[in-house]
C-alpha positions in Angstrom: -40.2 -57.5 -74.0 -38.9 -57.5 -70.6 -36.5 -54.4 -71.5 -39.5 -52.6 -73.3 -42.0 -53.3 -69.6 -38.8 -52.0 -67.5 -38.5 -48.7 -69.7 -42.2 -48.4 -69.4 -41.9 -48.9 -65.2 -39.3 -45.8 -64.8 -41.7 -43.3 -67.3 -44.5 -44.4 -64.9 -42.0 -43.8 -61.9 -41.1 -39.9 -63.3 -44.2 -39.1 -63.6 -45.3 -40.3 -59.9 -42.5 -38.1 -58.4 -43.0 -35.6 -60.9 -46.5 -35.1 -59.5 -45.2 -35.3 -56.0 -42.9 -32.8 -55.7 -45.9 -30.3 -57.9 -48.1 -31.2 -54.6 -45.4 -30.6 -52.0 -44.6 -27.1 -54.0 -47.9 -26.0 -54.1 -48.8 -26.7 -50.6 -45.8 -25.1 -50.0 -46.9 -22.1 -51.4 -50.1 -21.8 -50.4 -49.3 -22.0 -46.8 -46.7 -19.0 -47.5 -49.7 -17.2 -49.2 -52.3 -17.6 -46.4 -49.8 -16.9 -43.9 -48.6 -13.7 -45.8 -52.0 -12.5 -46.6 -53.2 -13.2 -42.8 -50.5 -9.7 -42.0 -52.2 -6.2 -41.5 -52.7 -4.9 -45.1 -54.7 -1.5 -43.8 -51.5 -1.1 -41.0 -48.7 0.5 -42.3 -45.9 1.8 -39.5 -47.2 1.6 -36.3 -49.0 -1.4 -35.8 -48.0 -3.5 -38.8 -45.9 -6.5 -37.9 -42.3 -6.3 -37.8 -40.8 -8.0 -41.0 -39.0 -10.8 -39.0 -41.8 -12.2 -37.9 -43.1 -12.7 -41.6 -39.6 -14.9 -42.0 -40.6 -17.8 -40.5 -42.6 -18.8 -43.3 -39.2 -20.3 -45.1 -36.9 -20.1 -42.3 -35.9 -23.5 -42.3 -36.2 -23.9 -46.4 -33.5 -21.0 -47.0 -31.3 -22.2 -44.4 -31.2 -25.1 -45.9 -30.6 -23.9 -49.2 -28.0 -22.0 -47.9 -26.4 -25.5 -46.5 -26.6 -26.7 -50.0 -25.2 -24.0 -51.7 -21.9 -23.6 -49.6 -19.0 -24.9 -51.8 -20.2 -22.9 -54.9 -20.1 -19.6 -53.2 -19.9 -17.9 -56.9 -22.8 -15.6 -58.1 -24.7 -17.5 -60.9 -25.2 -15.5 -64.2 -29.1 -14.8 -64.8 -31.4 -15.5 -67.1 -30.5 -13.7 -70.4 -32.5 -10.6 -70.6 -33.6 -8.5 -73.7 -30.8 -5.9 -73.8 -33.2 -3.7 -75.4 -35.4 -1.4 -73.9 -39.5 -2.1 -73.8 -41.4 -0.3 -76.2 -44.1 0.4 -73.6 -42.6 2.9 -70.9 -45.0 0.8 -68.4 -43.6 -2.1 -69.2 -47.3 -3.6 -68.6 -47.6 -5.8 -71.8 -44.5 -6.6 -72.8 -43.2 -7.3 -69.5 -39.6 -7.3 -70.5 -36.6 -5.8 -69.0 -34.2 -3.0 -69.1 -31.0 -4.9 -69.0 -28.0 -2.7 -67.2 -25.4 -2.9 -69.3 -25.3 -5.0 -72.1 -21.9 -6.4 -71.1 -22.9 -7.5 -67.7 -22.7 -11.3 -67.3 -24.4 -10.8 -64.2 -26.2 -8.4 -61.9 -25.0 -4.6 -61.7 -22.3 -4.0 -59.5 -23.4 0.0 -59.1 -21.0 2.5 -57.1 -23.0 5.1 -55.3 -21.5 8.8 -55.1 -23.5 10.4 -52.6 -22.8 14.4 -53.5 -24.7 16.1 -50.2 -21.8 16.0 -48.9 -17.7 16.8 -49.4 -18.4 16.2 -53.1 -15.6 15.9 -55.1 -14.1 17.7 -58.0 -15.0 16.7 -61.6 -11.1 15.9 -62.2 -10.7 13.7 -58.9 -13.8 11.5 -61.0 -11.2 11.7 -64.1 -9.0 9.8 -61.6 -11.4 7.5 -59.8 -13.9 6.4 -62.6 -11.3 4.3 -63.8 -10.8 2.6 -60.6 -14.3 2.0 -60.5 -14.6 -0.5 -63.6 -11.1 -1.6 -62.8 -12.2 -3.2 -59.6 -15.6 -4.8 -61.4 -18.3 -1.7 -61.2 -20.7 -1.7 -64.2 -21.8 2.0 -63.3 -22.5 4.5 -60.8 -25.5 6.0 -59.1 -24.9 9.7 -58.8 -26.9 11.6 -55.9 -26.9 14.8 -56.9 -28.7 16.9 -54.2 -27.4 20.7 -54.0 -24.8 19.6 -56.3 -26.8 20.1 -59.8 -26.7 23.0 -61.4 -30.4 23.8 -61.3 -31.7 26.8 -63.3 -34.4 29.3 -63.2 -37.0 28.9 -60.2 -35.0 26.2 -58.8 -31.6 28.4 -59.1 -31.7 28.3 -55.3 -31.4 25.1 -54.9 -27.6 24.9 -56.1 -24.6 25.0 -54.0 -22.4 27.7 -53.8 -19.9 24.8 -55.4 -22.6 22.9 -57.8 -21.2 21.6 -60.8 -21.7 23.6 -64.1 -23.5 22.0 -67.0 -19.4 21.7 -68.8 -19.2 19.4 -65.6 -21.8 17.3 -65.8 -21.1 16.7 -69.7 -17.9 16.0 -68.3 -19.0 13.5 -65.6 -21.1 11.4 -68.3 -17.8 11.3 -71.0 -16.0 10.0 -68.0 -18.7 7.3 -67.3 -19.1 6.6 -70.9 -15.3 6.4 -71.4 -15.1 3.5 -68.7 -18.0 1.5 -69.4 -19.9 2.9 -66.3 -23.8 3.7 -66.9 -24.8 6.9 -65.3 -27.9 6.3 -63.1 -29.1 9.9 -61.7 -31.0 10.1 -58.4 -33.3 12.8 -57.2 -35.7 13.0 -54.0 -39.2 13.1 -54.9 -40.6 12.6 -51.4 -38.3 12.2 -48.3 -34.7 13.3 -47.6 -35.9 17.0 -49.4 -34.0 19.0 -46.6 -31.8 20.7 -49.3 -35.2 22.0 -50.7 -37.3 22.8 -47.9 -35.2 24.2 -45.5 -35.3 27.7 -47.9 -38.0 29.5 -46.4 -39.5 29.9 -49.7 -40.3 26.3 -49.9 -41.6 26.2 -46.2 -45.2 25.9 -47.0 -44.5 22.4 -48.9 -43.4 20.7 -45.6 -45.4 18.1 -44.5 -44.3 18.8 -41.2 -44.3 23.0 -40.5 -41.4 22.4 -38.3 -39.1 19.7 -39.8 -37.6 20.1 -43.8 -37.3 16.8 -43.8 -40.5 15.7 -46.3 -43.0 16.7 -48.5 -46.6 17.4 -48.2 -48.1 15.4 -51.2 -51.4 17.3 -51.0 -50.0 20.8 -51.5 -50.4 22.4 -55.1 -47.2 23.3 -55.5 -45.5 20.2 -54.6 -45.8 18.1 -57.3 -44.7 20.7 -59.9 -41.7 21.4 -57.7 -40.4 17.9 -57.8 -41.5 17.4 -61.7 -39.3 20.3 -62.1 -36.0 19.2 -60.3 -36.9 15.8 -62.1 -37.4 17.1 -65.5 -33.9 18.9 -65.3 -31.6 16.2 -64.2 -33.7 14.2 -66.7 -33.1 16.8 -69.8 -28.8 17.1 -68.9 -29.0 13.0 -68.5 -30.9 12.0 -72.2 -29.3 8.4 -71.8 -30.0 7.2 -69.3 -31.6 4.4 -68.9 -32.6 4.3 -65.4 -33.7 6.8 -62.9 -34.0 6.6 -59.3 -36.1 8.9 -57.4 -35.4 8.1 -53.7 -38.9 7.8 -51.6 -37.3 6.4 -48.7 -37.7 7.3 -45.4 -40.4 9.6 -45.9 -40.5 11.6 -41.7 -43.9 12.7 -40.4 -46.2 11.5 -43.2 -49.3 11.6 -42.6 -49.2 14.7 -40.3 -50.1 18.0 -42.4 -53.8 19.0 -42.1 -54.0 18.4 -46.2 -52.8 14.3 -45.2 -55.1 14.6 -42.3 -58.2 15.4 -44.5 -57.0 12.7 -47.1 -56.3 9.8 -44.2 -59.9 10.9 -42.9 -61.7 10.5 -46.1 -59.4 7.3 -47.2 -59.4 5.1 -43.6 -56.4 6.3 -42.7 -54.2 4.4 -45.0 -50.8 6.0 -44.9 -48.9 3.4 -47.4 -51.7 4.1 -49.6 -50.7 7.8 -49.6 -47.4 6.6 -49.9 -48.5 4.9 -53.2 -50.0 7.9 -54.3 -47.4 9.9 -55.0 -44.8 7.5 -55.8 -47.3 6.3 -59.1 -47.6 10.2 -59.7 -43.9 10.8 -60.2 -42.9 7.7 -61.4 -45.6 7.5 -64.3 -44.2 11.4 -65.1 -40.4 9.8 -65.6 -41.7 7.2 -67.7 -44.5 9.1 -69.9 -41.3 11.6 -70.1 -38.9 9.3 -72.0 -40.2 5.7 -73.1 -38.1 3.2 -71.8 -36.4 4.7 -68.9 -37.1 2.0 -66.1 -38.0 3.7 -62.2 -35.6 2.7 -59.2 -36.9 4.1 -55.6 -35.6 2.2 -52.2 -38.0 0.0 -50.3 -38.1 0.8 -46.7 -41.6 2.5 -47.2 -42.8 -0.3 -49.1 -41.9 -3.2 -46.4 -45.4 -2.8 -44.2 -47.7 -1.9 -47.6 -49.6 -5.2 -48.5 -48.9 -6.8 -52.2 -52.5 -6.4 -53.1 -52.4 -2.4 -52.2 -49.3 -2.3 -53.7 -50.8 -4.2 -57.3 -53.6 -1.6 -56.5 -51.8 1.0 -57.4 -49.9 0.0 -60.3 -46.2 0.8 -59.0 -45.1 -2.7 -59.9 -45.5 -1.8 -64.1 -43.8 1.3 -63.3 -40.8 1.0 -61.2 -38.3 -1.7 -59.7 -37.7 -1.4 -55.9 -34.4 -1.4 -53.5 -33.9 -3.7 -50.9 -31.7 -2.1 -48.7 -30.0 -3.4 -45.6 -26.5 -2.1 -44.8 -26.2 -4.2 -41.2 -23.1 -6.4 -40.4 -25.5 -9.8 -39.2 -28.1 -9.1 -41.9 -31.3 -10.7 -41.9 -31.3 -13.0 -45.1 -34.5 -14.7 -44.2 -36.2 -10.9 -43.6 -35.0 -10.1 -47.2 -36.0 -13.4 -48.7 -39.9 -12.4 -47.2 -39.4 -9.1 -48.6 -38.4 -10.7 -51.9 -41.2 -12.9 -51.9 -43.7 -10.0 -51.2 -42.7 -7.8 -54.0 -42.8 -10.9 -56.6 -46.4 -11.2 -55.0 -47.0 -7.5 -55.9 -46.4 -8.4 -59.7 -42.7 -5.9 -59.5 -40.8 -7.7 -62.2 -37.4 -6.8 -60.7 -35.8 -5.9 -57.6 -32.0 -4.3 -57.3 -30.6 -4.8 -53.5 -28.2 -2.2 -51.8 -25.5 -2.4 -49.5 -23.0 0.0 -47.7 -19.1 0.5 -48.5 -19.3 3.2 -45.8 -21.1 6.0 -44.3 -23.6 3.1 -43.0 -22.7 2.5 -39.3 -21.5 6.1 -37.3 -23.6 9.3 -38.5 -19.8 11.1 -37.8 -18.0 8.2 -39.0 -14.7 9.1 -39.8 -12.4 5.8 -40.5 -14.4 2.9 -42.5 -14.7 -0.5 -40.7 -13.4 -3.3 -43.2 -14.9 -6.1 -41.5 -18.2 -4.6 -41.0 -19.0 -4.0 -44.5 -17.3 -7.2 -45.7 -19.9 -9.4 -43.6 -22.6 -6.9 -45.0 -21.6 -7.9 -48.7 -21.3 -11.8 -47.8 -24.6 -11.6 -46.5 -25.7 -10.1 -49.7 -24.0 -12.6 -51.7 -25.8 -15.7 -50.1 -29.3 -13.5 -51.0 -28.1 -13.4 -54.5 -27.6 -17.1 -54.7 -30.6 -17.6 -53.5 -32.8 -15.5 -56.4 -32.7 -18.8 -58.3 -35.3 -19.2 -56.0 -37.6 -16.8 -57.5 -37.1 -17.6 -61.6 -39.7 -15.2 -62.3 -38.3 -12.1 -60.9 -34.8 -10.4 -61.9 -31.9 -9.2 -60.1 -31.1 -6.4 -62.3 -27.8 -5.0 -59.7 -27.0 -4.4 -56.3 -25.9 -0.8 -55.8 -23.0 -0.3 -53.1 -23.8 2.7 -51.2 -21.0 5.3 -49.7 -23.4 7.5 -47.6 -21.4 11.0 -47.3 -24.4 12.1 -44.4 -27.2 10.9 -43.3 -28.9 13.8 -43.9 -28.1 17.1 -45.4 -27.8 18.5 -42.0 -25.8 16.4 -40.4 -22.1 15.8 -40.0 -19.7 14.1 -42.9 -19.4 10.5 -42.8 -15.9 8.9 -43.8 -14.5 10.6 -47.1 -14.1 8.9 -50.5 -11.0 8.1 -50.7 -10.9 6.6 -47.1 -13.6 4.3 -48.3 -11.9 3.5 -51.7 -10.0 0.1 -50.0 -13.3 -0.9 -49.0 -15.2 -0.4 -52.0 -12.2 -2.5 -53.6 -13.1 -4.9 -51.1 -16.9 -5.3 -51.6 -16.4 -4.9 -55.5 -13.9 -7.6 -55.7 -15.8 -9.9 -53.0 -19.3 -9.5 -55.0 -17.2 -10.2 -58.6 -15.6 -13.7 -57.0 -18.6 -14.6 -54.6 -16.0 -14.4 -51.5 -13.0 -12.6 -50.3 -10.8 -15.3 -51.0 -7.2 -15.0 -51.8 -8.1 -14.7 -55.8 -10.0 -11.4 -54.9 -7.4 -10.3 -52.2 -4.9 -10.4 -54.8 -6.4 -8.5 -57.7 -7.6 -5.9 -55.0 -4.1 -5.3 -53.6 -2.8 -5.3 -57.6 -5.0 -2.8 -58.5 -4.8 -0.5 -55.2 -0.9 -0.9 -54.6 -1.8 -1.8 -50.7 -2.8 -5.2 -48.7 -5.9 -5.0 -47.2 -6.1 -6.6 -43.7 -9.7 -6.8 -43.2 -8.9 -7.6 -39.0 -6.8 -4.0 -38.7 -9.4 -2.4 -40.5 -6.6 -0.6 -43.0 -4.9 -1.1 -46.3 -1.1 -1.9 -45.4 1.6 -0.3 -47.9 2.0 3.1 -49.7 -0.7 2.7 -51.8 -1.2 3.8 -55.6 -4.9 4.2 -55.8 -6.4 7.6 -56.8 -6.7 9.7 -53.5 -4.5 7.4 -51.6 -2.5 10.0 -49.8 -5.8 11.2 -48.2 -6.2 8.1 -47.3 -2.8 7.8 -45.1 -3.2 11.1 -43.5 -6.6 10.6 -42.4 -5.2 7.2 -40.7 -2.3 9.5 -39.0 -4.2 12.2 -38.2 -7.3 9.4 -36.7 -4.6 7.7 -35.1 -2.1 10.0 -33.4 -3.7 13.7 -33.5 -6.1 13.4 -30.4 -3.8 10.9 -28.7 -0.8 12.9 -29.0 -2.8 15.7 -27.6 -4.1 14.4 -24.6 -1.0 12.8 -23.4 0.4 16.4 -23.8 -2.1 17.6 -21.7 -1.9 14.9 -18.6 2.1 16.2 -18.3 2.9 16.4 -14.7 3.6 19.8 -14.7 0.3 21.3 -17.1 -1.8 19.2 -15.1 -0.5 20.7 -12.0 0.7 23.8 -12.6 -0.8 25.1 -16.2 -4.6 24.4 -15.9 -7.4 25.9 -17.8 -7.4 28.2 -14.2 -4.1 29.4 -14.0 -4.2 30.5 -17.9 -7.5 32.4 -17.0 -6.1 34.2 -14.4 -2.5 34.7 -15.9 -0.9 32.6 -12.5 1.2 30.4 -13.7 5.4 29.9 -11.9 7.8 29.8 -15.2 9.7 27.6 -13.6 7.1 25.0 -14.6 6.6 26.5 -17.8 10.0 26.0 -18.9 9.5 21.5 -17.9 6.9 21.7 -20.7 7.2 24.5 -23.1 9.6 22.9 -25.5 8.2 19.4 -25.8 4.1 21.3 -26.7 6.0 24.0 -29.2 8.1 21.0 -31.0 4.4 18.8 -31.1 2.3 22.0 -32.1 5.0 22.9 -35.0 5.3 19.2 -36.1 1.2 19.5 -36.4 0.6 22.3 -38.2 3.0 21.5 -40.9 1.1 18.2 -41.4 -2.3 19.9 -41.6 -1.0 22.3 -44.3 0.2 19.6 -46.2 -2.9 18.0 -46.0 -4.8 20.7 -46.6 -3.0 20.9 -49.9 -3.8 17.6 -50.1 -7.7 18.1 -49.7 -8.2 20.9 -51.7 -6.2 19.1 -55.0 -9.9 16.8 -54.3 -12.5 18.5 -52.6 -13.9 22.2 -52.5 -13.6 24.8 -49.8 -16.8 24.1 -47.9 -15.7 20.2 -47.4 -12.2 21.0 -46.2 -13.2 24.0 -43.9 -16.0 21.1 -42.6 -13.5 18.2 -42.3 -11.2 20.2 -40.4 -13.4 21.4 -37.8 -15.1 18.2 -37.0 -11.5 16.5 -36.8 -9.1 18.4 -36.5 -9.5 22.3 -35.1 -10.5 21.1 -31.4 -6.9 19.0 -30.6 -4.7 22.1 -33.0 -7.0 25.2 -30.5 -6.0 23.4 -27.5 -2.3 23.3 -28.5 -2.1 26.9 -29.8 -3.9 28.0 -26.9 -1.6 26.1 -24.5 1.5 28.1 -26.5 0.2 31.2 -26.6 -0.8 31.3 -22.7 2.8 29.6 -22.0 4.4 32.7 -24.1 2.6 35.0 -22.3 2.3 34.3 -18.9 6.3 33.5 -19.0 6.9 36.5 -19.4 5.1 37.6 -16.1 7.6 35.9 -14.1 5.5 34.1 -11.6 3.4 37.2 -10.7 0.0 37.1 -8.9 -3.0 36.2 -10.6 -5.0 39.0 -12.8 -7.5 40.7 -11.1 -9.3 40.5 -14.9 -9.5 37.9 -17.5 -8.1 37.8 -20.4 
């Protein structure tokens, strides 16, 4: 009897603390909510609060978790998700999603080729795809841009190097061949400079001056995008994701057509925003059922989670927290995590950086950098536990080439192939611990030492060589140069002056001549060998562009220098030139 009152005493007990911890949950929650709902929802960039100060809500509860979580560092496998895709191309009913890849234990581990700049050749993917899923990517995002081979009205679009239609058949056998899904991107909003800056597309700016964004009001602009959509959509019947960009989206608001919306509509800019976004994204999915929507977030952060439920985007698409910063904010992206599960979005996919994210002329990839970025990311993805109710479907690791198409190259592919390896193996083992280091430096033939920011060893890795030269030539080039040029005697007796005026005493010549002829010829073989090099990967455009941001400046002064040295020589010391040369 007494056994039968003691088993009846702990049910009672469970169901006391069950209770409990329901009413310290839900005040929980409904604090977050009123404190949430209390931001600006009619604000959207200028006078909206900044995200941070959002965080505080959980501060203390993430860090905590955090604390908890620190000797399982490992990404924990999610829910299992229908592998098959929803019926409804909304996804409104159903409310089931499109898994990645149907062998992912895990969430996506996407590579990101970004093609508006130094694109490579279809054969250096024949050599670099299979490094991808060696290292642990389930597929890549491919950012077409000029790149596409884009047909009839749109025929201007295409670079002078764009890939045929035989390439991009060739570019999805590759991706099929090693288990990478294809996810296409194309601009539908912002980041539309390879468009608009044709003068025949001038009239769809949003901004007269700038060809940075479209004008969402003009007639033609929705049919021009639908277009470019409905092309890479036709060459790409597989997939089953399509991302459509929408970030950073310049001047908004400012065209006389916004203008007349904003005035009419009470100036609500994220609801304009909204507007278009729901316009293209409903076109992708009415276009092929079950083709899921990906667009990244920044224009979503300041929107409120009821304007956003307003307009439907949640049924439509899954947005793309993106933060590529060294000391991320984890709590900011926990808020913003929290926000979109408030505005009924069913998934979320995160992005990082493997390069191009810190310079905007970048030119050697900084290991640590990007490795603290990725750690960061990892303790959000332990953390989604947090939220049962919304899915992780990836994390896509970006390699910006620019940061816009008309600015400057960023670090080239095969520079930032050690770091990708780094990132890939660090998101697949939940650290860069030795177990990761090790199947990295396996795979790539080098040792990565994360505090010399470089890949020790020969390395065996697809594009490798590049990789070495680019090190040399970052290294040495300008340094060798400008210890040339302090010499005593060129200093003194061989300035940019006497070279103008042909007034130079050969005498100093000759305590300089040899040791600039001996560096010039041991420079120019180099560059032709790695000019070789470049072109065996990239097109003419690329390596003409590489080698005048890096190179031409430091190999014109030292030609220069030799020419004028040959020349005035042979003047023997006589006065200056009454003309320049």
């Amino acid at each position: 009897m007494a056994t039968k009152r003691q088993a009846l005493g702990a049910v009672v007990l469970c169901l006391v603390l069950v209770a409990a911890v329901k009413l310290l949950l839900s005040d929980s929650r409904t604090e977050r909510n009123q404190k949430l709902a209390n931001m600006d929802a009619g604000s959207f960039w200028h006078q909206g609060p900044k995200v941070k100060e959002a965080v505080t809500v959980h501060k203390s509860e993430v860090i905590n978790y955090f604390l908890n979580r620190a000797q399982k560092p490992e990404v924990p496998d999610p829910p299992v998700e229908n592998d098959s895709p929803p019926q409804n191309p909304e996804g409104a009913d159903t409310g089931k999603i499109v898994a990645p890849l149907e062998t992912s234990k895990g969430p996506a581990r996407i590579v990101h080729l970004d093609l508006k700049g130094a694109a490579p050749k279809v054969k250096y993917m024949k050599q670099i795809f299979p490094l991808f899923s060696s290292l642990g990517a389930d597929g890549v995002l491919i950012e077409y841009e000029d790149m596409f081979p884009y047909h009839g009205n749109l025929t201007i679009l295409r670079s002078p190097y764009a890939y045929s239609m035989e390439d991009i058949e060739e570019i999805k056998r590759l991706a099929k061949l090693n288990k990478l899904e294809l996810i296409p991107l194309v601009q539908v909003f912002g980041h539309l400079e390879f468009v608009l800056k044709h003068e025949r597309y001038f009239h769809l700016r949003e901004v007269r001056a700038f060809p940075n964004s479209l004008n969402p009001y003009h007639p033609g602009s929705v049919a021009l995008v639908k277009d470019m959509v409905s092309q890479v959509m036709d060459c790409h019947p597989d997939a089953r994701w399509f991302h459509m960009g929408a970030d950073e989206v310049r001047g908004l608001g400012e065209s006389q057509d916004s203008k007349n919306w904003l005035h009419s509509n009470k100036g609500d800019v994220g609801k304009m925003f909204l507007n278009h976004a729901v316009s293209l994204a409903r076109f992708i999915t009415e276009r092929r059922s079950g083709v899921r929507v990906i667009l990244w977030d920044d224009m979503l952060r300041k929107i409120s989670p009821a304007t956003i439920k307003e307009s439907g985007l949640q049924d439509l698409a899954s947005p793309t927290i993106w933060n590529y910063l060294k000391k991320m904010d984890t709590d900011g992206i926990g808020t913003l995590i929290s926000r979109y599960h408030e505005a009924g979005f069913k998934g979320v996919w995160f992005a990082s950086a493997f390069k191009g994210g810190t310079g905007i002329d970048q030119r050697w990839t900084p290991l640590d950098y990007h490795l603290q970025n990725h750690l960061s990311w990892i303790k959000v993805m332990n953390s989604m536990t947090k939220y049962p109710s919304i899915t992780l479907h990836g994390i896509l690791l970006t390699g910006w080439q620019r940061f816009e198409h008309h600015t400057v190259l960023c670090e080239l592919l095969p520079v930032g192939i050690p770091s990708l390896a780094m990132c890939l193996q660090s998101l697949k083992h939940g650290a860069f611990d030795e177990k990761a280091k090790m199947k990295a430096h396996h795979i790539l033939g080098c040792n990565i030492k994360v505090e010399k920011d470089i890949c020790e060893g020969s390395g065996a890795f697809s594009g490798s060589q590049i990789y070495h030269m680019v090190l040399y030539i970052h290294t040495n080039l300008q340094k060798e140069v400008e210890a040339l040029m302090k010499h005593y005697h060129i200093k003194g007796g061989f300035s940019r002056y006497h070279r103008k005026y042909n007034f130079a005493n050969s005498r100093i010549i000759e305590f300089f001549q040899d040791q600039l002829n001996k560096l010039l010829d041991k420079w120019e073989t180099y560059m032709e060998n790695f000019r070789m090099e470049m072109e065996g990967i990239y097109f003419p455009d690329t390596v003409e562009e590489w080698m005048e941001e890096n190179v031409n400046a430091n190999m014109d002064l030292l030609r220069e220098n030799a020419r004028d040295a040959e020349r005035i020589l042979k003047l023997n010391g006589q006065p200056k030139s009454l003309k320049t040369l």
